[in-house]
Backbone as a ProteinNet text record, in pm:
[ID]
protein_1_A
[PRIMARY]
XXXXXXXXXXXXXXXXXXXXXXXXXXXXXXXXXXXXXXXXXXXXXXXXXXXXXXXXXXXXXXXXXXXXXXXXXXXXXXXXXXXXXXXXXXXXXXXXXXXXXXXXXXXXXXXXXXXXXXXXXXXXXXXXXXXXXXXXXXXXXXXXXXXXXXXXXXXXXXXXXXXXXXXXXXXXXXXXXXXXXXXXXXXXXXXXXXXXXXXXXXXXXXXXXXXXXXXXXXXXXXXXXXXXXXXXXXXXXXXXXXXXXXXXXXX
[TERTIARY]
-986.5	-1058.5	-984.6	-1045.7	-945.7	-921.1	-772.7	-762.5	-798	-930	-1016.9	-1159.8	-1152	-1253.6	-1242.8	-1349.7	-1366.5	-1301.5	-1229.1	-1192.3	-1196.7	-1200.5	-1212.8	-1023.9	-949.9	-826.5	-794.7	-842.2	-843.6	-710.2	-547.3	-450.7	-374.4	-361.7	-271.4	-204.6	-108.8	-55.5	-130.8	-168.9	-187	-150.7	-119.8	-70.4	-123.1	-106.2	-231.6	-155.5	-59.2	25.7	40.5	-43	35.9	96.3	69.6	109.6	223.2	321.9	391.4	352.5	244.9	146.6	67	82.5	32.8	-38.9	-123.8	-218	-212.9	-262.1	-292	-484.9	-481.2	-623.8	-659	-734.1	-752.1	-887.4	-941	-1084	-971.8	-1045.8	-1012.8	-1079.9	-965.4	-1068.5	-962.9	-1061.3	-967.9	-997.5	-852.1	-842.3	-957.9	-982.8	-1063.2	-1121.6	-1275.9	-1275.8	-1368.4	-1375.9	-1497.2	-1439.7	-1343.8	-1323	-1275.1	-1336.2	-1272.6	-1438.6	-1377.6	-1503.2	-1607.4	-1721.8	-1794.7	-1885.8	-1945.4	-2108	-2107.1	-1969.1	-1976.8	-2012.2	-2136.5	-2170	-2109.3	-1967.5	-1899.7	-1879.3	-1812.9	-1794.3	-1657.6	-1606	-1523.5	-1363	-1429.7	-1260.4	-1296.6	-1378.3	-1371.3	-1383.9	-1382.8	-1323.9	-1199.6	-1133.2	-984.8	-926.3	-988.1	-907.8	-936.3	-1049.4	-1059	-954.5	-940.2	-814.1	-689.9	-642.1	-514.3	-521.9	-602.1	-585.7	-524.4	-606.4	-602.8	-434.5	-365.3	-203.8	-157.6	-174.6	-160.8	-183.6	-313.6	-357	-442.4	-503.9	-563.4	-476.9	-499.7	-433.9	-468.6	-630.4	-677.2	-795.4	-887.5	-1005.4	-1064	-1182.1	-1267.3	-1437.3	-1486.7	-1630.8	-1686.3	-1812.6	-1852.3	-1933.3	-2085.7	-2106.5	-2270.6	-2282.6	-2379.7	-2346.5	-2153	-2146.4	-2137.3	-2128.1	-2043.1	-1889	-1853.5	-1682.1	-1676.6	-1570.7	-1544.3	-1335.1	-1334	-1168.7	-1094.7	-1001.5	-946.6	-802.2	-800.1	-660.3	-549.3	-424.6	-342.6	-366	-326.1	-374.8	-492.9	-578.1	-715.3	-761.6	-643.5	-609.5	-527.7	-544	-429.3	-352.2	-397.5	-393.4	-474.9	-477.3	-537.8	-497.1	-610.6	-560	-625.1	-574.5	-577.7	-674.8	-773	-855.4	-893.5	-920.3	-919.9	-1075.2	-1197.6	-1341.8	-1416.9	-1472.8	-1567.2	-1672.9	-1707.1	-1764.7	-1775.6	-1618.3	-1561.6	-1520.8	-1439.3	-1412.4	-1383.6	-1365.5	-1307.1	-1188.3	-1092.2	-954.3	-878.5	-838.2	-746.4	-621.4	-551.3	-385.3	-302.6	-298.9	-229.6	-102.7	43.7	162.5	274.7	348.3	388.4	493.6	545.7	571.1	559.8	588.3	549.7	669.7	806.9	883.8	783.2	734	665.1	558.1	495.6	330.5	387.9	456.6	490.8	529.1	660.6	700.6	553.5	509.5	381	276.6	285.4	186.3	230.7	359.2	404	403.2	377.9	384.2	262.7	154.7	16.1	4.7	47.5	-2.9	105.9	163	305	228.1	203.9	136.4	-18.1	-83.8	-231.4	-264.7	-122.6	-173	-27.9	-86.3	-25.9	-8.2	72.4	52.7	148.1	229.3	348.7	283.7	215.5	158.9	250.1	225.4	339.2	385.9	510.3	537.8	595.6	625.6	648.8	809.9	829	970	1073.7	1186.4	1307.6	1310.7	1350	1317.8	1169.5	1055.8	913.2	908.6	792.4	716.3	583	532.8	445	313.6	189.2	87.8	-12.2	-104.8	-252.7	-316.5	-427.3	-546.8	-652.2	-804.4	-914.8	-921	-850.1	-880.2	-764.7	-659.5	-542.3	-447.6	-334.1	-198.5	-138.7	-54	-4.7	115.3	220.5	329.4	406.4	478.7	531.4	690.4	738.3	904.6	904.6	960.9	986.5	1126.5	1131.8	1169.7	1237.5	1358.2	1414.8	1462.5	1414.4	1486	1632.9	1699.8	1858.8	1909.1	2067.8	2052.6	2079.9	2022.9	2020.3	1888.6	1820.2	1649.7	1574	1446.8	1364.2	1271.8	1127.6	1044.2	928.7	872.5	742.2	665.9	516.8	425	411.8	428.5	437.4	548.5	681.4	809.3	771.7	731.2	690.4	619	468.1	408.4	490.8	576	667.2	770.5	809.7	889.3	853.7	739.9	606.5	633.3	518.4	481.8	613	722.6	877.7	904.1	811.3	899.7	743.7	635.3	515.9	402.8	456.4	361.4	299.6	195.6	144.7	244	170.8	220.4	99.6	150.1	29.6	-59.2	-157.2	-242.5	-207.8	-258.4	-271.4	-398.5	-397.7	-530.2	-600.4	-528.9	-582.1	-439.1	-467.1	-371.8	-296.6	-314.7	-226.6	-123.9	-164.8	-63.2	35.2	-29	12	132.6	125.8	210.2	352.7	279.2	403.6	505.6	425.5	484.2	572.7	545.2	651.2	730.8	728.8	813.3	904	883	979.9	1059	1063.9	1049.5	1178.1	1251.6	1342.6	1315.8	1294.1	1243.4	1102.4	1037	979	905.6	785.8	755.2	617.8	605.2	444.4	342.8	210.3	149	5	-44.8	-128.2	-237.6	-293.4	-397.8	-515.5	-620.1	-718.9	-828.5	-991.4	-1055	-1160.9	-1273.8	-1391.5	-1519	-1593.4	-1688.7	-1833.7	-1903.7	-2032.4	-1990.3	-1953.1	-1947.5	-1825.9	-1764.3	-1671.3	-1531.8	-1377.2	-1283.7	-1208.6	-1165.3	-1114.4	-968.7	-898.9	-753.3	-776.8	-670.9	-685.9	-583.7	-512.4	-369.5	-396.5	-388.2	-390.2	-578.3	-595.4	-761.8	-778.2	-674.3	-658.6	-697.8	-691	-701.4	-837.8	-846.4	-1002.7	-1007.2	-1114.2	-1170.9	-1079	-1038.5	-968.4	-1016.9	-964.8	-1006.8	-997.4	-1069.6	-986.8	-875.2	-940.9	-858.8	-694.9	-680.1	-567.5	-447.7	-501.9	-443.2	-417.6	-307.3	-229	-313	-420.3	-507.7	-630.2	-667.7	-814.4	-934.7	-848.9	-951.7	-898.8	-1042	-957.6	-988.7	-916.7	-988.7	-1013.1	-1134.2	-1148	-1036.4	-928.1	-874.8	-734.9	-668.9	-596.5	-574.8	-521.6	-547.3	-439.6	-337	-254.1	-185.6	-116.4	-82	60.1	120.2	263.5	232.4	359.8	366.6	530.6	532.8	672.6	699	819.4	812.6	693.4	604.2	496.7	346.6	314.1	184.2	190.1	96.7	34.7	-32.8	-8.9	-59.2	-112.3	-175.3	-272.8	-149.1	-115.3	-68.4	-97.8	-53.7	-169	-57.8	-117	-41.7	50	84.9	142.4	272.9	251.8	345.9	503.6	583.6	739.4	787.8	914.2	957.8	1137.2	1191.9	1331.3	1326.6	1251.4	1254.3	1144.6	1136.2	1003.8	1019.4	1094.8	1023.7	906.9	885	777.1	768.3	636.3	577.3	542.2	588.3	515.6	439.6	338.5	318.4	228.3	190.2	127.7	86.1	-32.1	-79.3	25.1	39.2	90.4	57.6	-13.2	11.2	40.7
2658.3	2533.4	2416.3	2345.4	2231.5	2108.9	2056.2	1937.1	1830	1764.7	1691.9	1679	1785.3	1757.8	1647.9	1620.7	1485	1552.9	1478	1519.8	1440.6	1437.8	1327.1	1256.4	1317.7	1239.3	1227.4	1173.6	1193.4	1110.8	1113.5	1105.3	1208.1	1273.4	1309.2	1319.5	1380	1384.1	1559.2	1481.8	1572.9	1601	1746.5	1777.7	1825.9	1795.5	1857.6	1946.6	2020.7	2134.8	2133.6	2132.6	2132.8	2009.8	1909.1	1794.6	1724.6	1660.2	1572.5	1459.7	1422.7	1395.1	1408.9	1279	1355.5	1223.4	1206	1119	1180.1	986.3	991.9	1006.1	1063.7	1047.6	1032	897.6	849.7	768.2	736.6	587.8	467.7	421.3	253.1	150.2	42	-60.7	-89	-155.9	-199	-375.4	-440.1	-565.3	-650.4	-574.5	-633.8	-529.4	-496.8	-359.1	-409.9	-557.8	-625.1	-569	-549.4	-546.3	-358.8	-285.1	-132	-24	38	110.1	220.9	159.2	202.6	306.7	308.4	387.9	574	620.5	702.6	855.9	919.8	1019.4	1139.6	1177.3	1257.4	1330.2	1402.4	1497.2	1415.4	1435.3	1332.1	1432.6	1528.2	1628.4	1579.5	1552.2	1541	1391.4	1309.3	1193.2	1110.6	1202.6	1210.9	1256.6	1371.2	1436.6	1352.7	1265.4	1239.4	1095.4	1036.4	917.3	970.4	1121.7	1198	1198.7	1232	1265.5	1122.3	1070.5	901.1	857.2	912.4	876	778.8	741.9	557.1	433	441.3	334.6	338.2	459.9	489.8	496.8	387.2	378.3	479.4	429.8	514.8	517.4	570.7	677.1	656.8	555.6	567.8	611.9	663.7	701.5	562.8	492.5	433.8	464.6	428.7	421.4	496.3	495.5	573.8	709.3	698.3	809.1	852.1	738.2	720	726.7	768.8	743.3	634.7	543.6	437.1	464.4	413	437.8	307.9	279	119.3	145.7	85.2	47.2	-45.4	14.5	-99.8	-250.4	-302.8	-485.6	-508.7	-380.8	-432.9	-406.7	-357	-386.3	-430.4	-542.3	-575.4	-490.6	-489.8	-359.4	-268.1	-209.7	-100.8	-117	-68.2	-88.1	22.8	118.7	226.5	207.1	269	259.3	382.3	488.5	611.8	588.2	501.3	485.9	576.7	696.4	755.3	675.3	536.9	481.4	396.7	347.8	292.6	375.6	352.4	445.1	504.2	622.3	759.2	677.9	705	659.6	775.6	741	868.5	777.7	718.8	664.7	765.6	734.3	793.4	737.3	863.3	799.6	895.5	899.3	940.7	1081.5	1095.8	1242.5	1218.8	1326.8	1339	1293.6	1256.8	1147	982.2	981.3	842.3	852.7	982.5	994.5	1001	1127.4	1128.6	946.7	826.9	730	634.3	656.1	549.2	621.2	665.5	771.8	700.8	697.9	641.5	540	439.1	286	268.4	358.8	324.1	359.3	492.9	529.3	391.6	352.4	262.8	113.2	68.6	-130.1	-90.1	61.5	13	-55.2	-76.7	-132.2	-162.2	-92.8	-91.4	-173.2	-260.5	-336.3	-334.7	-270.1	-277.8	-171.4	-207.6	-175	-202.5	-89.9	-132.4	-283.3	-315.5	-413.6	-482.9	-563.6	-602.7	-582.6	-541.9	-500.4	-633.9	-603.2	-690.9	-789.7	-923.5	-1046.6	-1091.2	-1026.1	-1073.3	-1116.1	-1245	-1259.7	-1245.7	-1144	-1164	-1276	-1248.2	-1322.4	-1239.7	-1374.4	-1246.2	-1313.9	-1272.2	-1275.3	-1250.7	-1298.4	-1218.9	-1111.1	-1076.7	-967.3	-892.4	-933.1	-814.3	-882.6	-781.6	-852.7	-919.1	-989.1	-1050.7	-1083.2	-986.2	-1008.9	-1108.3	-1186	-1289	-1327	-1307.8	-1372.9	-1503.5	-1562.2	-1671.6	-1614	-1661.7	-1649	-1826.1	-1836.3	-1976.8	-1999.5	-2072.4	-2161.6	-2151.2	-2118.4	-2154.6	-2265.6	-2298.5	-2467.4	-2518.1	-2409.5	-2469.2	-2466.4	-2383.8	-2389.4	-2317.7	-2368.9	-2276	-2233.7	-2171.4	-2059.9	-2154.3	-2068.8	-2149.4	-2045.1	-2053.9	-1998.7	-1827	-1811.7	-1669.2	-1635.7	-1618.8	-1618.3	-1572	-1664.7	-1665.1	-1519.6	-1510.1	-1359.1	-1249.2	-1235	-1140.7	-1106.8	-1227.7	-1179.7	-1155.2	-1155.8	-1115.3	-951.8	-943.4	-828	-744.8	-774	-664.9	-632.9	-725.1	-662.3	-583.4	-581.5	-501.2	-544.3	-730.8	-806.2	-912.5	-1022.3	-1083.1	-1254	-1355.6	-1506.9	-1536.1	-1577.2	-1578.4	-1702.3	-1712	-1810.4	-1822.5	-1945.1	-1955.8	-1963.2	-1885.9	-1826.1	-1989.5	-2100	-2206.1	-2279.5	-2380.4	-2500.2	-2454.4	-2353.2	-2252.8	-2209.6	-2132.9	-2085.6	-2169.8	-2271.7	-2367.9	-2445.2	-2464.7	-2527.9	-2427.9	-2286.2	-2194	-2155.3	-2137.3	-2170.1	-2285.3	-2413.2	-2535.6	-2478.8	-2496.3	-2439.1	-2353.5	-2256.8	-2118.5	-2153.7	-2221.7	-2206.2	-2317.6	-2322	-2376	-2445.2	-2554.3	-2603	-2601.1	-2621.8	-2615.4	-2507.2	-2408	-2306.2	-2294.8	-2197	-2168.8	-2101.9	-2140.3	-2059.9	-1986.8	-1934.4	-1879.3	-1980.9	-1935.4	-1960.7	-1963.4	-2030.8	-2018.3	-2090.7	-2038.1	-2034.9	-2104.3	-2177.4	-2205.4	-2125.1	-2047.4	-1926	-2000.5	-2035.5	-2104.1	-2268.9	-2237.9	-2403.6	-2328.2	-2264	-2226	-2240.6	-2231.6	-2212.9	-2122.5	-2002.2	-1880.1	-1832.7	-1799.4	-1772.9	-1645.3	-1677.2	-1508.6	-1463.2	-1491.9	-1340.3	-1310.6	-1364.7	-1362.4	-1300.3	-1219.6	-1174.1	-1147.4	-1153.1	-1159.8	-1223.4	-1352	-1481.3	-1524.1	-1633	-1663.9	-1799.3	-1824.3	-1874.5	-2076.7	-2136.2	-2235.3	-2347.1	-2410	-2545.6	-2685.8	-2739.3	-2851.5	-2966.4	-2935.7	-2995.7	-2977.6	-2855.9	-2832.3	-2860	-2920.4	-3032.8	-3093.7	-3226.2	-3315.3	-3464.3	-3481.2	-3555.4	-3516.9	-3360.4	-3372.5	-3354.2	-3291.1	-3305.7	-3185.2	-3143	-3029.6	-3098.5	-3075.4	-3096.3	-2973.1	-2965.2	-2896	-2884.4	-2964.8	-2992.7	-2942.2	-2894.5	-2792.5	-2663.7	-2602.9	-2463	-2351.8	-2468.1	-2403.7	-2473.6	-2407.8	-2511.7	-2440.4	-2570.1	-2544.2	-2623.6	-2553.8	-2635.6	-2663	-2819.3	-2884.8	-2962	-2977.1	-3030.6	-2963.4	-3085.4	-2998.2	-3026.5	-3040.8	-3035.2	-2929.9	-2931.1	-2854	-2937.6	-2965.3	-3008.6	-2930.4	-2993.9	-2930.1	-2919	-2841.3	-2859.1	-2739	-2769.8	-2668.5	-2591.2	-2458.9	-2331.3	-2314.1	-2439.7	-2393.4	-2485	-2550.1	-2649.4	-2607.4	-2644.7	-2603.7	-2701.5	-2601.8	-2700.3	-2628	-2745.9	-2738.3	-2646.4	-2727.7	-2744.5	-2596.9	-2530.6	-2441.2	-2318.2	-2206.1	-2120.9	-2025.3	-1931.7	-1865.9	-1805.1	-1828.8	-1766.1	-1624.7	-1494.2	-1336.5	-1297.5	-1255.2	-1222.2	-1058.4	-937.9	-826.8	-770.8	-710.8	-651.1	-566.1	-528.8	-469.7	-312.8	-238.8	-73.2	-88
-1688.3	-1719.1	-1656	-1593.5	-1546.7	-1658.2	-1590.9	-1672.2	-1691.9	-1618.4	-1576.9	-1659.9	-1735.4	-1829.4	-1949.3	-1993.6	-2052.7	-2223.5	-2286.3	-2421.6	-2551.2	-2639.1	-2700.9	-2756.1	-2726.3	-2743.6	-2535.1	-2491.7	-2365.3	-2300.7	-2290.7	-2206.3	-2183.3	-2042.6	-2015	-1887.7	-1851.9	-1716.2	-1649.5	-1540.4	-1478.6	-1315.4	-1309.9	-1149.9	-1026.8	-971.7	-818.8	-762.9	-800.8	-734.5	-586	-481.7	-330.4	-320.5	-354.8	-383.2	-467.1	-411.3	-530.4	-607.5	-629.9	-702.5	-861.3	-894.5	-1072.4	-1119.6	-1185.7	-1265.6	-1401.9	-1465.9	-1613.8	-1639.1	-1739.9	-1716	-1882.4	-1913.6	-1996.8	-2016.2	-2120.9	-2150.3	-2155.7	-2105.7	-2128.4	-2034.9	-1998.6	-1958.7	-1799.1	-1660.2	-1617	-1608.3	-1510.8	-1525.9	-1418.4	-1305.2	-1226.8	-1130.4	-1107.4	-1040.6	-928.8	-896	-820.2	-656.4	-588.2	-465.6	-438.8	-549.2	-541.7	-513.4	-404	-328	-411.2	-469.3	-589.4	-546.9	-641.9	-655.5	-578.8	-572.6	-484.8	-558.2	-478.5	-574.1	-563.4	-657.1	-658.7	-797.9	-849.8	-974.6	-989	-1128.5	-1158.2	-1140.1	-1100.5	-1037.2	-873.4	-833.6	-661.9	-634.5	-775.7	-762	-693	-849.1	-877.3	-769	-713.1	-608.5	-478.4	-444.2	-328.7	-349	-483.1	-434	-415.7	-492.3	-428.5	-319	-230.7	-95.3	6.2	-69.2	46.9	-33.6	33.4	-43.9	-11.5	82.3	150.7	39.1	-10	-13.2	-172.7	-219.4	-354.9	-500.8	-605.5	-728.4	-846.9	-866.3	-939.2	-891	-968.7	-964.1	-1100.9	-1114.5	-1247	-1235.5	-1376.6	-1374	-1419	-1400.9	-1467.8	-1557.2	-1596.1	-1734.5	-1643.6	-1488.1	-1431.1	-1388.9	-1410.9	-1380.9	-1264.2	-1165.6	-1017.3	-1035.1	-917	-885.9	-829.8	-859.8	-811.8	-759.3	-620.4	-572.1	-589.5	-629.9	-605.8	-584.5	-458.1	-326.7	-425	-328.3	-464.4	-407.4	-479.5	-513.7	-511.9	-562.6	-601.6	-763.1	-844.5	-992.7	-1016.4	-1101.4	-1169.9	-1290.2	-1351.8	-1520.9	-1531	-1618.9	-1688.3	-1891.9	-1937	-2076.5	-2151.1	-2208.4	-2294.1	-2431.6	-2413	-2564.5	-2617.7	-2613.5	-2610.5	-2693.7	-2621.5	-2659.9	-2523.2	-2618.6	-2464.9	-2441.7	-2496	-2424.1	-2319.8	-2315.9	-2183.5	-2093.1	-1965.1	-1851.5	-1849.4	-1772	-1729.3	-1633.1	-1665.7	-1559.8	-1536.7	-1405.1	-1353.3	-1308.8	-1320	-1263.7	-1204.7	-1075.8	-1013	-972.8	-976.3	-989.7	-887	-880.5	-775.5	-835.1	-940.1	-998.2	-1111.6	-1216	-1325.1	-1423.7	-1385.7	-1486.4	-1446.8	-1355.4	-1391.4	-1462.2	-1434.9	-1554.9	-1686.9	-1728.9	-1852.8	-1923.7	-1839.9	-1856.8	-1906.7	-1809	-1806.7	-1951.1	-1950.4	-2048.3	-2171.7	-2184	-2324.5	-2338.5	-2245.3	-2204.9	-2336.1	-2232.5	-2262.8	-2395.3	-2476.4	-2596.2	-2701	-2664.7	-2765.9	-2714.5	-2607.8	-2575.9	-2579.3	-2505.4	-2469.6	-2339.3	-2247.5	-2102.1	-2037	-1931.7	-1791.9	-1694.8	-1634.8	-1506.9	-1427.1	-1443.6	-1330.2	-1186.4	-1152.4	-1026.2	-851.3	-803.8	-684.5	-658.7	-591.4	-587.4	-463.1	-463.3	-299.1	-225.9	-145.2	-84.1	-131.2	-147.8	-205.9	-62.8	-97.4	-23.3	11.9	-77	-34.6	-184.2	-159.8	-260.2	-330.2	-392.5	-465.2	-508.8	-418.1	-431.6	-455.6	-540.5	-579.1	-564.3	-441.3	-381.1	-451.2	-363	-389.5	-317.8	-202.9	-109.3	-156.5	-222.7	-200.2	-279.7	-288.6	-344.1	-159.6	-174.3	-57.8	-62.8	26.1	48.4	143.1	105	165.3	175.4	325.3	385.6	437.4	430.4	568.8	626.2	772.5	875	891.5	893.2	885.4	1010.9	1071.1	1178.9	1204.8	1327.1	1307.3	1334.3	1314	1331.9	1454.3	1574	1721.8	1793	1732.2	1785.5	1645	1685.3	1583.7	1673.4	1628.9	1684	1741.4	1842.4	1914.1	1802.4	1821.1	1735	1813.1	1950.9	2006.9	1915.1	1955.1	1841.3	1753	1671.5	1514.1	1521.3	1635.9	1586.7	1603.8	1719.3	1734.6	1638	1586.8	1470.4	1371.5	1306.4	1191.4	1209.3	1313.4	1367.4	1353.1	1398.2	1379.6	1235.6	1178	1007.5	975.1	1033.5	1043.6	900	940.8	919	1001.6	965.4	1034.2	1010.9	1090.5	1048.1	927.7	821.6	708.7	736.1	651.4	655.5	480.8	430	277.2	204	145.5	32.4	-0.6	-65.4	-175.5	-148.7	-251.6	-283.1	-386.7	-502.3	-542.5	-497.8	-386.4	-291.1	-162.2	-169.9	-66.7	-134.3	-269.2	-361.9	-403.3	-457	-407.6	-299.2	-197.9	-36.9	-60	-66	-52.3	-149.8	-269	-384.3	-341.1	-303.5	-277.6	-132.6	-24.9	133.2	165.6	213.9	325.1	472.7	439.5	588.5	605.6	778	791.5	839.5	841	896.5	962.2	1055.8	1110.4	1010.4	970.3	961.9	1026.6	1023.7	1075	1206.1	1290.5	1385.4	1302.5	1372.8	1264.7	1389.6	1375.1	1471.9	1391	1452.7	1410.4	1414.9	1302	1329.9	1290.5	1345.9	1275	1206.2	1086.4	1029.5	922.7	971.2	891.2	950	894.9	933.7	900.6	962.8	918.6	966.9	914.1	958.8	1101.2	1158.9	1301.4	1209.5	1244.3	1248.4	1093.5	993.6	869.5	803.5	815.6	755.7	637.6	577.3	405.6	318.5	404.5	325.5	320	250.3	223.7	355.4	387.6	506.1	460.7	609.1	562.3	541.3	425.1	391	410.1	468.7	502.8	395.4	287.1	189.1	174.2	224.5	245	300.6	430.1	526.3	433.8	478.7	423.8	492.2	591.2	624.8	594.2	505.5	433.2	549	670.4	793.3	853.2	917.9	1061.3	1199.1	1306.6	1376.9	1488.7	1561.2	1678	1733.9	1770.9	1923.8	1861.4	1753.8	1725.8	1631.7	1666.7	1675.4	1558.1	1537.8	1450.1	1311.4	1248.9	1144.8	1089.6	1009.3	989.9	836.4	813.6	627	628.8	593.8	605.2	456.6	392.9	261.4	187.7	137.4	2.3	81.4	193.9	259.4	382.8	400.2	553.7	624.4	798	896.2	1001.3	1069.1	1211.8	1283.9	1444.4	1538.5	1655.2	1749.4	1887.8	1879.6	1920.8	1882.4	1982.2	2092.2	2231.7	2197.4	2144.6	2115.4	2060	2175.2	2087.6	2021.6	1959.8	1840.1	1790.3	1763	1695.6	1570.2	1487.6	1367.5	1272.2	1341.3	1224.4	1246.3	1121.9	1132.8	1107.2	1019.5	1006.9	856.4	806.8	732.6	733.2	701.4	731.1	633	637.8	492.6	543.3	448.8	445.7	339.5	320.5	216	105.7	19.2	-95.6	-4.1	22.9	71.2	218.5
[MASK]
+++++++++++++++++++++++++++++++++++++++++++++++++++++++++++++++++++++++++++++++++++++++++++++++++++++++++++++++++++++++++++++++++++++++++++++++++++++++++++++++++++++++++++++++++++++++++++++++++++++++++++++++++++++++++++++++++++++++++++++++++++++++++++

C-alpha cells in the first residue's frame, strides 16, 4: 500500500528510496499559492513524485479541493501551516533527508507551521517578491576606481547572478539601508508604455516614482542608487565612484 494515501491523522515522513529525498505529507493550509504551477491532472502519488523529480527547483506538491496537483518552486511559499482538516489541502513538503523530515515534522505537530524555507547564501540578503524570493550582494567600489556598468555585469554574472533592478520603494529603502556607497543597478528598456528592467526579469516593471526626479526619461538607459534615492544615468557612462548591486533568485 503506498504511503501517499489519504488518512485521517494524515503527517508523516515519507521516502522515495532511489533517491535522497523524503517529504511530509499532511492537511493544512498554505501561505500564498498564487504564482505555483496549478490545475495539473495528475494522481496525488504522481504529484508528489513529479515535484521529487524536479530537484532543482520543487518545494512542495498540494491537491486542491478539485483535486488537481498543484507544484510550487522555492520562493513561491512563504509557510505552510498544519491542521490535520481533510477538508483543507493535501500537502506533500519536500526536504532533503529524513533528520530534516522527522525535525520539521515535530516543528509542525508542537507550532502548526513551518517557514524556514531555503535561504539565501551567507553575505546575501533576503527579499520577497511577487515573482520570487530575491537574493541580494553589493559589489563595493575600491578606493582607486569603481565599475563602469559592463564591469558591474561581469562581475554579477561571476557570482552567477545578474545587476538587480528594484521590485518597489520597499525595496529601494532597504537597498539604501543595508549598502555602502554608491552602486549600479539594472538596465531597463521601454516596451509599449511601460518600463521594464533587462538584466533583472524578476522584478516588477519600473516606476517612475522611484527616481529621485519622479521622471524617466527616454534618453537614459541605466540607473544607480546613491545615499537614500535612485537616479537615471546612460549605461556607457564611467565612473569613480559606483559599485554594483547582484541580486538572483532563491533556487
Amino acid at each position: 500500500m503506498s504511503l501517499l494515501v489519504t488518512a485521517t491523522f494524515l503527517i508523516f515522513c515519507v521516502g522515495f528510496g532511489f533517491v535522497s529525498s523524503n517529504a511530509i505529507v499532511f492537511y493544512g493550509t498554505i501561505g500564498s499559492t498564487t504564482s505555483c504551477n496549478t490545475s495539473l491532472t495528475l494522481t496525488w502519488a504522481e504529484c508528489v513524485t513529479e515535484c521529487n523529480s524536479n530537484t532543482s527547483d520543487c518545494i512542495l506538491a498540494f491537491y486542491d479541493s478539485s483535486k488537481k496537483c498543484n507544484l510550487c518552486l522555492y520562493g513561491q511559499v512563504s509557510n505552510v501551516t498544519y491542521t490535520n482538516e481533510p477538508t483543507d489541502l493535501e500537502i506533500a513538503l519536500k526536504l532533503s533527508n529524513e533528520v530534516d523530515c522527522k525535525s520539521v515534522m515535530s516543528q509542525l505537530e508542537t507550532t502548526g507551521k513551518f517557514d524556514e524555507f531555503k535561504q539565501c547564501e551567507d553575505g546575501w540578503t533576503k527579499y520577497t517578491r511577487e515573482k520570487t524570493i530575491w537574493c541580494v550582494t553589493q559589489i563595493r567600489p575600491t578606493r582607486d576606481s569603481g565599475l563602469n556598468y559592463t564591469e558591474a555585469v561581469k562581475l554579477c554574472n561571476e557570482l552567477e547572478a545578474v545587476v538587480s533592478g528594484v521590485e518597489n520603494s520597499d525595496e529601494l529603502q532597504q537597498f539604501t539601508d543595508e549598502m555602502t556607497g554608491g552602486a549600479w543597478v539594472s538596465n531597463y528598456t521601454k516596451i509599449n508604455d511601460t518600463y521594464q528592467w533587462v538584466a533583472d526579469s524578476y522584478a516588477s516593471e519600473l516606476k517612475s516614482a522611484l527616481f529621485v526626479n519622479q521622471n524617466i526619461s527616454d534618453d537614459l538607459n541605466c540607473a544607480t542608487i546613491s545615499g537614500s534615492s535612485m537616479s537615471q544615468i546612460g549605461c556607457s557612462t564611467n565612473t569613480k565612484s559606483l559599485g554594483a548591486i547582484c541580486g538572483k533568485p532563491i533556487w
